[in-house]
C-alpha positions in Angstrom: 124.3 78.4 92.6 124.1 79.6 96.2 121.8 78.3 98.7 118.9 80.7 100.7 118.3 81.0 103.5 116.1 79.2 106.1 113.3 81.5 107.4 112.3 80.7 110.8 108.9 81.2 110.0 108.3 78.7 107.7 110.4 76.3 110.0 107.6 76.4 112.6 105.0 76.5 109.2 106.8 73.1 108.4 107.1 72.3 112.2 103.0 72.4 112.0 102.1 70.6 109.0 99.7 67.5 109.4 99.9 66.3 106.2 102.2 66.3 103.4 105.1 67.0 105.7 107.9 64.4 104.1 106.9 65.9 100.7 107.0 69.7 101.7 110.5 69.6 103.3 112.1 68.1 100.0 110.8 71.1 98.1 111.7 73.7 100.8 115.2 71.8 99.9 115.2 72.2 96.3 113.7 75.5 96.2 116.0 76.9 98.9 118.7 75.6 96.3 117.5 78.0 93.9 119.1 81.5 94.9 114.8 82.1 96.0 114.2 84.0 99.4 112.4 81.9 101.7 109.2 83.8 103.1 105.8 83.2 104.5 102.9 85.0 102.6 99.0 84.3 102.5 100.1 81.9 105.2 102.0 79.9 103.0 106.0 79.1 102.4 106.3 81.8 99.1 109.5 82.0 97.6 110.8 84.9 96.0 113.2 86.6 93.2 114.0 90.7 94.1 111.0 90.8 95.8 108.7 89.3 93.5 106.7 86.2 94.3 107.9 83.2 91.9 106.6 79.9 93.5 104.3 79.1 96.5 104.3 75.5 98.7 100.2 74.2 98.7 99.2 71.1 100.8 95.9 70.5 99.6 93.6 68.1 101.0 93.9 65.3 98.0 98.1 66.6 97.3 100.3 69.1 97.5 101.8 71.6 94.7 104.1 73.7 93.5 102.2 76.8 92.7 104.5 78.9 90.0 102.6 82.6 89.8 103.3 83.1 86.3 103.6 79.5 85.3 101.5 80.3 82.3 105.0 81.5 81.1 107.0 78.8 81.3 107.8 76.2 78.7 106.1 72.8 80.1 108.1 70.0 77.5 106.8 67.4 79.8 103.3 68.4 80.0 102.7 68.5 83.9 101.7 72.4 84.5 98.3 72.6 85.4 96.3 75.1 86.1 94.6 76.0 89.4 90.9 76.7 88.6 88.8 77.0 85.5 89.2 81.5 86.3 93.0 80.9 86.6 95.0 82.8 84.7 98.6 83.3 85.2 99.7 80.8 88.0 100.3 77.1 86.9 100.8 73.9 89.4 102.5 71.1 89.6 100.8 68.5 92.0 102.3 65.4 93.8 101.0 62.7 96.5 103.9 61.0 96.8 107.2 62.2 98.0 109.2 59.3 95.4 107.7 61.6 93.0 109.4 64.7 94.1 113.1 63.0 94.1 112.2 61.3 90.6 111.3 64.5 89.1 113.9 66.8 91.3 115.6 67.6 87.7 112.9 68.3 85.9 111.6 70.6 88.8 115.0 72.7 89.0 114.2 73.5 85.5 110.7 75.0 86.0 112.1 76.9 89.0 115.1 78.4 87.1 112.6 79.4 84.2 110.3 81.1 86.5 113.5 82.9 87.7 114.7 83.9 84.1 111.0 85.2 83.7 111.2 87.7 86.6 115.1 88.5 85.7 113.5 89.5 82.4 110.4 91.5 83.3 107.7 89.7 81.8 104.8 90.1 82.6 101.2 87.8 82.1 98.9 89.6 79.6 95.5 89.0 81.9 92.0 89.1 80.7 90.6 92.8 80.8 87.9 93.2 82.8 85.3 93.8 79.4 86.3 90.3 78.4 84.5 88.9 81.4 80.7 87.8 81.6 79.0 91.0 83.3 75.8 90.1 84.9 72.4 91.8 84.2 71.5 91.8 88.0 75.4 93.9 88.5 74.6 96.0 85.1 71.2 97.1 86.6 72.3 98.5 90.3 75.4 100.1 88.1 72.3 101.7 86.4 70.3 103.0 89.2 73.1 103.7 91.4 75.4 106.1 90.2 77.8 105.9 93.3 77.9 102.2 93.3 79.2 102.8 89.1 81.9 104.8 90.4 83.1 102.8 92.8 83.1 99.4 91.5 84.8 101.5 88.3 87.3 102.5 90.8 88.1 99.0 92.2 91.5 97.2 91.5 91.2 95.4 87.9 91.6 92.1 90.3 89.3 93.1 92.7 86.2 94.1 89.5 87.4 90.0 88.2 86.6 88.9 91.9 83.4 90.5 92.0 82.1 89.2 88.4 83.2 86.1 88.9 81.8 85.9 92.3 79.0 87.2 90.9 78.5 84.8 87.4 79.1 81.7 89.6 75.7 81.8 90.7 73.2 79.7 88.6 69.9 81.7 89.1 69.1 85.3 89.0 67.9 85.4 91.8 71.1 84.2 93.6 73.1 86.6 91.8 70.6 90.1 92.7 71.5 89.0 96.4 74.7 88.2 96.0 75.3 92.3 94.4 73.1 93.1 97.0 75.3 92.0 100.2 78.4 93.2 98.4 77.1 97.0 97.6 78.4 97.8 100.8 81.9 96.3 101.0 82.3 98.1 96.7 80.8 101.0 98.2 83.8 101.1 99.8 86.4 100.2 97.7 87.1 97.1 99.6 87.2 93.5 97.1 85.0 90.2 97.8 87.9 89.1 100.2 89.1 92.3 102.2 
């Protein structure tokens, strides 16, 4: 296999890093060994296949990972995928705090890599939740009700953007919490912006 190319961006990314430094550079190297394009996305070193996104470099606070974005995909025979949050669904991690367990697992790593590559080269694609499976909240189902306009526009909201809201939105404990949380947010669905936009 051919190596990628370095991208000067994520040279001066890299260049930056406080933490996790020794550990991110050996998996630029083994990812740039890949036949992936380098590039920075979301502020992060993203690596790609034909212009889709296969694997993304995370220093965390307590490690760093190997985010693979359909990693739910790939066959885990060793049992170290993990997934990102409780609401994740496609992307799976693998997580290190040691840089000795990068170089003992480099093999094992080129493998998850090359699948995630074989996914894209075949087209599949992750079968996510649809948005009826998800917990709707009475205090979201009632301003639907009285607001006609506010119906139509969350309806006309991203599949990804509707999940953000509801989840943002079911993550509060009390009723109370979620009425305001619909009620700051009206504004931004009202205008078929999502939670983060």
């Amino acid at each position: 296999m051919t190596k990628s190319r370095m991208n000067p961006k994520v040279d001066v990314y890299l260049g930056n890093a406080k933490k996790w430094r020794k550990e991110l550079e050996k998996l630029r190297r083994i990812l740039l060994g890949c036949q992936l394009t380098e590039e920075l996305k979301w502020g992060k070193p993203c690596y790609t296949f034909q212009a889709s996104n296969v694997v993304i470099m995370l220093p965390l606070k307590e490690y760093c990972t190997l985010l693979f974005c359909k990693g739910v995909l790939l066959k885990d025979a060793h049992g170290i995928l993990v997934k990102a949050g409780e609401n994740t669904q496609a992307a799976r991690q693998i997580r290190f705090t040691h840089l000795r367990e990068i170089v003992g697992m480099e093999t094992i790593l080129k493998d998850f890599i090359h699948q995630a590559i074989e996914v894209e080269k075949a087209g599949l694609k992750v079968k996510y939740k649809k948005i009826s499976e998800f917990k709707f909240p009475e205090e979201l189902q009632k301003k639907l009700d009285e607001m006609p306009a506010l119906k139509t526009a969350f309806k006309a909201l991203t599949p990804g953007r509707q999940r953000g809201y509801l989840l943002y939105f079911s993550a509060a404990k009390q009723s109370a919490t979620r009425e305001s949380r619909v009620e700051k947010c009206m504004r931004q669905i009202l205008k078929g912006k999502g939670l983060n936009d």
